[in-house]
C-alpha positions in Angstrom: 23.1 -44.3 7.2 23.7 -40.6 6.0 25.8 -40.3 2.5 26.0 -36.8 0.9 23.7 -37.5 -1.5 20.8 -37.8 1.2 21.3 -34.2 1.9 22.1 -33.1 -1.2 18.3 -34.2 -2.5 17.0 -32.9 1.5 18.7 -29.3 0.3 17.3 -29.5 -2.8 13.7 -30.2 -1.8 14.0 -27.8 0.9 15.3 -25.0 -2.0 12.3 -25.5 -3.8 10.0 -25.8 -1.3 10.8 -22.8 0.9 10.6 -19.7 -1.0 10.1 -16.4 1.0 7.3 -14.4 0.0 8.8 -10.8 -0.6 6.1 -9.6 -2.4 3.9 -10.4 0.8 6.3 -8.7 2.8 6.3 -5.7 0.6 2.8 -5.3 1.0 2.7 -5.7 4.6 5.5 -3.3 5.1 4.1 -0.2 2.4 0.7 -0.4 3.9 3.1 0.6 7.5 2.0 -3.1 9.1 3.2 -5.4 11.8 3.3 -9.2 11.5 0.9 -8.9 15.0 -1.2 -5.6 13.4 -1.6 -7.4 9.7 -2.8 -11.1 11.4 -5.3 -9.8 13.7 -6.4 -7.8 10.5 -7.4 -11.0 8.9 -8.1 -13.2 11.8 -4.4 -15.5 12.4 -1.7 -15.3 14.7 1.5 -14.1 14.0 3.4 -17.3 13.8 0.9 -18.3 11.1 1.5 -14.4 8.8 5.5 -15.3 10.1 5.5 -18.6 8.3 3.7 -17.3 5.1 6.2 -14.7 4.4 9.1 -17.2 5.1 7.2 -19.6 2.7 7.3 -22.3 5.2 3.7 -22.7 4.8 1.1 -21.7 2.3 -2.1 -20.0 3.5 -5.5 -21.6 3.5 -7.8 -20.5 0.5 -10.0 -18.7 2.8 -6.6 -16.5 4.4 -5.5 -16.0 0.2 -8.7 -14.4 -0.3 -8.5 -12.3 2.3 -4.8 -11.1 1.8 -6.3 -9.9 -1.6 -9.3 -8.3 -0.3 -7.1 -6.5 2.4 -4.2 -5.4 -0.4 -6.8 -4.8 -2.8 -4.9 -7.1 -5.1 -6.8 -8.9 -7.9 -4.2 -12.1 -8.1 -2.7 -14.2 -5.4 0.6 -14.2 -7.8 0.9 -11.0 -6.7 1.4 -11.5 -3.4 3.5 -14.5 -4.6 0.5 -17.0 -3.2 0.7 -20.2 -5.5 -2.5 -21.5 -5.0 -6.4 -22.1 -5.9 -8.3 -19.2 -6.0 -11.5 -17.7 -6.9 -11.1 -14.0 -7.4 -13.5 -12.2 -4.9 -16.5 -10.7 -6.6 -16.9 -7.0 -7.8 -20.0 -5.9 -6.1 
């Protein structure tokens, strides 16, 4: 049976885990990018780039590192990506 306090804990789980990834978006957006143009840029669908920037699901390490690569950023954090990560090589 439903009481307020069920959704009071569902709201606050769902507060902290859904956290919209500005930054991303930012990025997406100054480098003059669609959701479609930026995913086939890194090999995902749009669904997948929409639900990263909504921060309804977190990128695989493998997509992380290539957000970086492509926004020449040095730090997932920067793109507001909480995750593992090895920073790509210099070369």
């Amino acid at each position: 049976m439903w009481t307020p306090e069920h959704g009071t804990e569902r709201e606050n789980y769902m507060q902290q885990r859904i956290r919209p990834r500005y930054e991303l978006t930012n990025y997406r957006w100054m480098a003059g990018l669609t959701i479609p143009l930026l995913a086939k840029a890194i090999g995902t669908n749009t669904t997948t780039l929409q639900r990263w920037e909504a921060g309804t699901q977190d990128p695989q390490p493998e997509f992380v590192e290539k957000l970086c690569t492509f926004f020449d950023v040095d730090h997932p954090k920067k793109l507001n990506l909480d995750v593992q990560f090895t920073a790509p090589s210099q070369s």
